[in-house]
C-alpha positions as CSV (number, residue, x, y, z in Angstrom):
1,X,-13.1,23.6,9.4
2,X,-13.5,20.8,6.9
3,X,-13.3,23.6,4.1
4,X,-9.8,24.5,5.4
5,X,-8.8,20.7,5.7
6,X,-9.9,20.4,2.2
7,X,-8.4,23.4,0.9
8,X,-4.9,22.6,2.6
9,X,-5.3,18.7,1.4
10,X,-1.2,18.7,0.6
11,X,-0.6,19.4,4.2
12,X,-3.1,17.3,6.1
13,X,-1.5,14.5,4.1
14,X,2.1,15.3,4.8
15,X,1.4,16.0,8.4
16,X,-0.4,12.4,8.7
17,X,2.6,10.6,6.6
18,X,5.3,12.2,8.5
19,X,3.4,11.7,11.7
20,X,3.1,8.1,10.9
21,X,6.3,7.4,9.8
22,X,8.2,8.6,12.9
23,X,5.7,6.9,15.6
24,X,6.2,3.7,13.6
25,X,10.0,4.0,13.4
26,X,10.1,4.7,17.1
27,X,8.5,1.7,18.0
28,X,10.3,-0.7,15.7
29,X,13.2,0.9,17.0
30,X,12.0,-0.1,20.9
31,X,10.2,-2.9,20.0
32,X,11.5,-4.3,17.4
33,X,9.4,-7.7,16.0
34,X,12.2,-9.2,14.1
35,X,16.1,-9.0,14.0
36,X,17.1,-6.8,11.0
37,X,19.1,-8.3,7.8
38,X,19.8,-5.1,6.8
39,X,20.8,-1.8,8.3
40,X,18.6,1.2,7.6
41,X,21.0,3.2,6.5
42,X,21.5,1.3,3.7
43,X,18.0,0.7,3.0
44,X,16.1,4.0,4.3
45,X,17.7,6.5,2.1
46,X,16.3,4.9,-1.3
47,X,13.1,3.9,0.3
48,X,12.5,7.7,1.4
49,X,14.4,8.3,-2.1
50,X,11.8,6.9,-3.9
51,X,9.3,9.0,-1.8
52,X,10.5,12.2,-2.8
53,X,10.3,10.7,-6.5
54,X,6.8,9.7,-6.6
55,X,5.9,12.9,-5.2
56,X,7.6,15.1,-7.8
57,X,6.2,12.5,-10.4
58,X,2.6,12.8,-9.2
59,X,2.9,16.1,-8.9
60,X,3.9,17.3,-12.4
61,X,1.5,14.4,-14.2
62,X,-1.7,15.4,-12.3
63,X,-1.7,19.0,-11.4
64,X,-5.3,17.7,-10.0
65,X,-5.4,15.9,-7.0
66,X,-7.6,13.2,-6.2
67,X,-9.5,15.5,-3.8
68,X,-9.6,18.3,-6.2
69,X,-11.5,15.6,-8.8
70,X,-13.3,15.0,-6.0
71,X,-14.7,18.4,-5.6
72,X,-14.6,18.6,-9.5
73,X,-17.3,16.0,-9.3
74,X,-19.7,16.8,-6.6
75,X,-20.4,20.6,-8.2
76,X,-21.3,18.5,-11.3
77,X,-23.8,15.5,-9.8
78,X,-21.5,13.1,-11.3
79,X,-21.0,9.6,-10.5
80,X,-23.2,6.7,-8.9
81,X,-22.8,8.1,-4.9
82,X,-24.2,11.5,-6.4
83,X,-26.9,9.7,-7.7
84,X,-28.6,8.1,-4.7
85,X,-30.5,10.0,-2.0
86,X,-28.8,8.8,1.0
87,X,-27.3,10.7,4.3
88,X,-24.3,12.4,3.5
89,X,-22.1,10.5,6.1
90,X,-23.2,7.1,4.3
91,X,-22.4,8.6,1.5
92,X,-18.7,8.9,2.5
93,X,-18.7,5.3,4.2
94,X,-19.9,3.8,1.3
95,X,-16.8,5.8,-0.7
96,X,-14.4,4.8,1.5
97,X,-15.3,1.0,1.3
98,X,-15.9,1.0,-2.2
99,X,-12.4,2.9,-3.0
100,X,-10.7,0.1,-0.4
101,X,-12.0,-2.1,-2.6
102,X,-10.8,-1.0,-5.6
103,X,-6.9,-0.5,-4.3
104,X,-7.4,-4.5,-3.8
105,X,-8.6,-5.3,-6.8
106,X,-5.8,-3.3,-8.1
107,X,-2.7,-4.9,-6.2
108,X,-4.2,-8.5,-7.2
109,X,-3.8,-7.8,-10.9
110,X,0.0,-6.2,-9.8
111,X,0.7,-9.6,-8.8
112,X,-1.4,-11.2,-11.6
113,X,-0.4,-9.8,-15.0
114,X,3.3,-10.6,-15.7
115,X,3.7,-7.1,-17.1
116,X,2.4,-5.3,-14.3
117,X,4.2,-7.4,-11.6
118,X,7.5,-6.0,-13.1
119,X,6.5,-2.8,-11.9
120,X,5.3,-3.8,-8.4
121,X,7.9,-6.3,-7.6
122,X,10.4,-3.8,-6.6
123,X,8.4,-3.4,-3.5
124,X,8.4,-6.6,-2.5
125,X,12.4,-6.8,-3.6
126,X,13.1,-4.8,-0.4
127,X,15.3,-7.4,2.1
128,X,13.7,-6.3,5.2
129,X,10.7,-5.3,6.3
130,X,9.8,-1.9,8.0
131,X,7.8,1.3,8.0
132,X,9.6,2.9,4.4
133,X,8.7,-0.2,3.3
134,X,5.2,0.7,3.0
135,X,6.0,3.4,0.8
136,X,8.8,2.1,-1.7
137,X,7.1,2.0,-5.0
138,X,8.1,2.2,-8.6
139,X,7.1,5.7,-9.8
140,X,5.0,4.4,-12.9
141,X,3.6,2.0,-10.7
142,X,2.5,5.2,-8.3
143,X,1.4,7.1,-12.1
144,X,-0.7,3.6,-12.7
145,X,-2.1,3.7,-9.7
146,X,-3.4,7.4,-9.5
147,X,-5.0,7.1,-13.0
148,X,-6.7,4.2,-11.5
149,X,-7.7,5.8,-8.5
150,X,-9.1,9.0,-10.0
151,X,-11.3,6.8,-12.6
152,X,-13.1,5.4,-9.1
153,X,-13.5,8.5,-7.7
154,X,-15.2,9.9,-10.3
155,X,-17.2,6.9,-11.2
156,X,-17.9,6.6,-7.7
157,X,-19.0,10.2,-7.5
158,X,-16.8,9.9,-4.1
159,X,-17.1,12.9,-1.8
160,X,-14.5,15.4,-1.5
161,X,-13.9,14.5,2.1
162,X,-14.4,10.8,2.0
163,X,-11.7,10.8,-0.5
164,X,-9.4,13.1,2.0
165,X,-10.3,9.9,4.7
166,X,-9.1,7.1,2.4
167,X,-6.0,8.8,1.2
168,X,-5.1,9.5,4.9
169,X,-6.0,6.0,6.1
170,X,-3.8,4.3,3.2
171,X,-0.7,6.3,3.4
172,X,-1.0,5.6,7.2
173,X,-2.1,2.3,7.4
174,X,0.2,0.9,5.0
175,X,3.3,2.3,6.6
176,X,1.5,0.5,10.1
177,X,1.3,-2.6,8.6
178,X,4.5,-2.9,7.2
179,X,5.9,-1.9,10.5
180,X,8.6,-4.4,11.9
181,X,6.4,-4.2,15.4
182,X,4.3,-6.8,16.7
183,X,1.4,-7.1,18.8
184,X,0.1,-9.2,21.7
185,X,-1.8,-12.6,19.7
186,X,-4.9,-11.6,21.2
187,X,-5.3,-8.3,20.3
188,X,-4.0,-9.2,16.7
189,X,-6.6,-11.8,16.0
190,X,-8.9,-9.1,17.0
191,X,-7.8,-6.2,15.0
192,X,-7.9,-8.4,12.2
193,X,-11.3,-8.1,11.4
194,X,-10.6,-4.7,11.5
195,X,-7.2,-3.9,10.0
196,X,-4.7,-5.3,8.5
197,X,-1.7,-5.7,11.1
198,X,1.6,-5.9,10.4
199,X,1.9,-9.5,11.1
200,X,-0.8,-10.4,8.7
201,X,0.7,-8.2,5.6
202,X,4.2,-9.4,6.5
203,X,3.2,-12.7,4.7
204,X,2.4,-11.1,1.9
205,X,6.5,-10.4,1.6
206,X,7.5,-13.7,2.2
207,X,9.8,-14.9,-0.4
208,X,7.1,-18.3,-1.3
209,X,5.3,-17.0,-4.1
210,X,2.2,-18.9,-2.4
211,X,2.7,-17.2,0.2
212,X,3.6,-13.3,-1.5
213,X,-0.2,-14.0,-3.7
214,X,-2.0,-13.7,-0.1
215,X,-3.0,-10.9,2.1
216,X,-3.4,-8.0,-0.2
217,X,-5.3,-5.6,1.7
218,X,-3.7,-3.1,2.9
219,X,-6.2,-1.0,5.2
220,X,-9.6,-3.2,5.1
221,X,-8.8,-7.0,6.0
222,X,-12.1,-8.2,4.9
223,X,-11.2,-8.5,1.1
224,X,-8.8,-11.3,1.8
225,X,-11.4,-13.4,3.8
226,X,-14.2,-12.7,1.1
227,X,-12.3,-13.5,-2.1
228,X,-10.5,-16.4,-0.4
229,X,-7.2,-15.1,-0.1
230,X,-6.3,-14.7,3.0
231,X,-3.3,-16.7,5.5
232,X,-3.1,-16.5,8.6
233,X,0.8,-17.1,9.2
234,X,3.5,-18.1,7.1
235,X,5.1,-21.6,7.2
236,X,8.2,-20.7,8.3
237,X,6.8,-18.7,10.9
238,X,7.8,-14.6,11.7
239,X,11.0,-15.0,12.6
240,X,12.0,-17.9,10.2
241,X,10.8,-16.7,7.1
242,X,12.2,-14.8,4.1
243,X,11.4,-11.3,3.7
244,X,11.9,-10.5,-0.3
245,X,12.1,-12.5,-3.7
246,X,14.2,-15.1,-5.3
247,X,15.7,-12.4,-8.1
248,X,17.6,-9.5,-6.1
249,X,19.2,-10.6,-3.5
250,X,22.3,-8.9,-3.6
251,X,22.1,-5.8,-0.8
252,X,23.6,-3.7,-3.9
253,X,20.1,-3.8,-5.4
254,X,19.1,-1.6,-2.8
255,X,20.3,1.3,-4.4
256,X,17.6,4.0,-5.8
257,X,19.7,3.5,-9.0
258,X,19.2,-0.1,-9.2
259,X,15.3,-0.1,-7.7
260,X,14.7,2.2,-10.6
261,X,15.7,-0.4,-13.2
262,X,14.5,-3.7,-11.5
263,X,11.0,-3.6,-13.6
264,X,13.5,-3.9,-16.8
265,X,15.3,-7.0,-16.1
266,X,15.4,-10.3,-15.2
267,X,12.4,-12.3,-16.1
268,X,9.4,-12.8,-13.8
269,X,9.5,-16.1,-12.2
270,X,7.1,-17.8,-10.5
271,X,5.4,-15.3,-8.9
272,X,3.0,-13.6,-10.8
273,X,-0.4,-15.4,-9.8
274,X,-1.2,-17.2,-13.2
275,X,2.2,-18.8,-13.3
276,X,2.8,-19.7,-9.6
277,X,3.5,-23.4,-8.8
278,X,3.1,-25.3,-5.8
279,X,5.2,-24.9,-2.8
């Protein structure tokens, strides 16, 4: 069974991301948690644009998959997990901690070299905030990313499956927390410590760069308490705040055309983390 899971890792990942992307959308479109400033069908078609992009993109530059390294690396010993004698199954914890870990590490230096915040900004530039958000991303962003992620899981020494786990949980839990849904206060203070929810990452889109440098986890909340950069609401509150950023305001910048182009002009403002001010 987890051969053919592996073997089929294309599929299982498309089955989860469509999966996810509908039961999201459905319940943003019954319970919605904030009024819309834009209508998705000006927004979803170059968010899902961009999708098909980054797929073709990934595709063609790594003819590997991260899985397939995986594999690559467990016939070979290689890597710290494959050095340690410990239980398989903490073996695959451990990997899917550890490569949490590193996708935080990662978005903080997005938003902290000038450079690199060009690139990621035009996911953040989105007016509203909803399930495709969670998967618009510049395509040398998503090529930046994937180079960075296969280094881990070979330094790692990840296993194939753990690797199959993380990739699953990411894709899905960042199109969950960028829902426009809500949940009952309780039960969000509670999954918290476990997830991110979507009204913790929604802060992480406001348009006060104080506010867009916090929250960067997007599966594991715990990174944002331990390195101190968590918030808990925004000032304006959910409903009052700004979803997006200073620079591209205009709805016309919503077009694939123009999301393609965004990390090439304009200049970078305030919000990269080493030249933020005080709000």
């Amino acid at each position: 069974m987890l051969n053919a899971l592996l073997a089929n890792e294309p599929t299982v990942r498309l089955t989860f991301f469509i999966g996810t992307l509908l039961a999201v959308a459905v319940w943003e479109a019954i319970l919605p948690r904030r009024r819309r400033s834009v209508s998705r069908w000006t927004r979803w078609p170059s968010n899902l644009g961009i999708v098909a992009l980054n797929t073709i993109a990934l595709r063609l530059t790594f003819p590997v998959a991260a899985v397939g390294l995986a594999v690559l690396g467990e016939q070979r010993g290689s890597g710290l997990l494959n050095s340690v004698s410990v239980p398989g199954w903490a073996r695959i914890i451990a990997a899917v901690v550890l490569l949490d870990l590193v996708i935080y590490l990662q978005h903080v230096l997005f938003h902290a070299v000038p450079a690199l915040w060009r690139l990621h900004r035009m996911h953040h530039a989105d007016l509203d905030f909803d399930v495709t958000t969670g998967a618009r991303f510049h395509p040398i962003e998503i090529l930046l990313s994937m180079g960075l992620k296969l280094g881990a899981i070979m330094a790692l020494g990840a296993p194939p499956v753990a690797v199959l786990v993380f990739e699953v949980l990411l894709n899905a839990t960042s199109m969950f927390n960028h829902g426009n849904v809500g949940l009952p206060q309780r039960l969000d203070r509670a999954l918290r410590w476990i997830v991110v929810t979507p009204d913790m990452h929604r802060v992480h889109h406001s348009v006060v760069p104080n506010e867009t440098n916090s929250n960067f986890g997007f599966n594991l909340p715990w990174w944002d308490r331990l390195f101190g950069t968590y918030r808990a609401q925004p000032a304006a509150g959910h409903d009052g705040m700004t979803i997006g950023l200073d620079q591209f305001r205009d709805p016309a910048q919503l077009r694939l055309d123009r999301m393609l182009v965004q990390p090439f002009i304009g200049s970078t403002g305030a919000y990269p983390i080493n030249r933020r001010r005080a709000v």
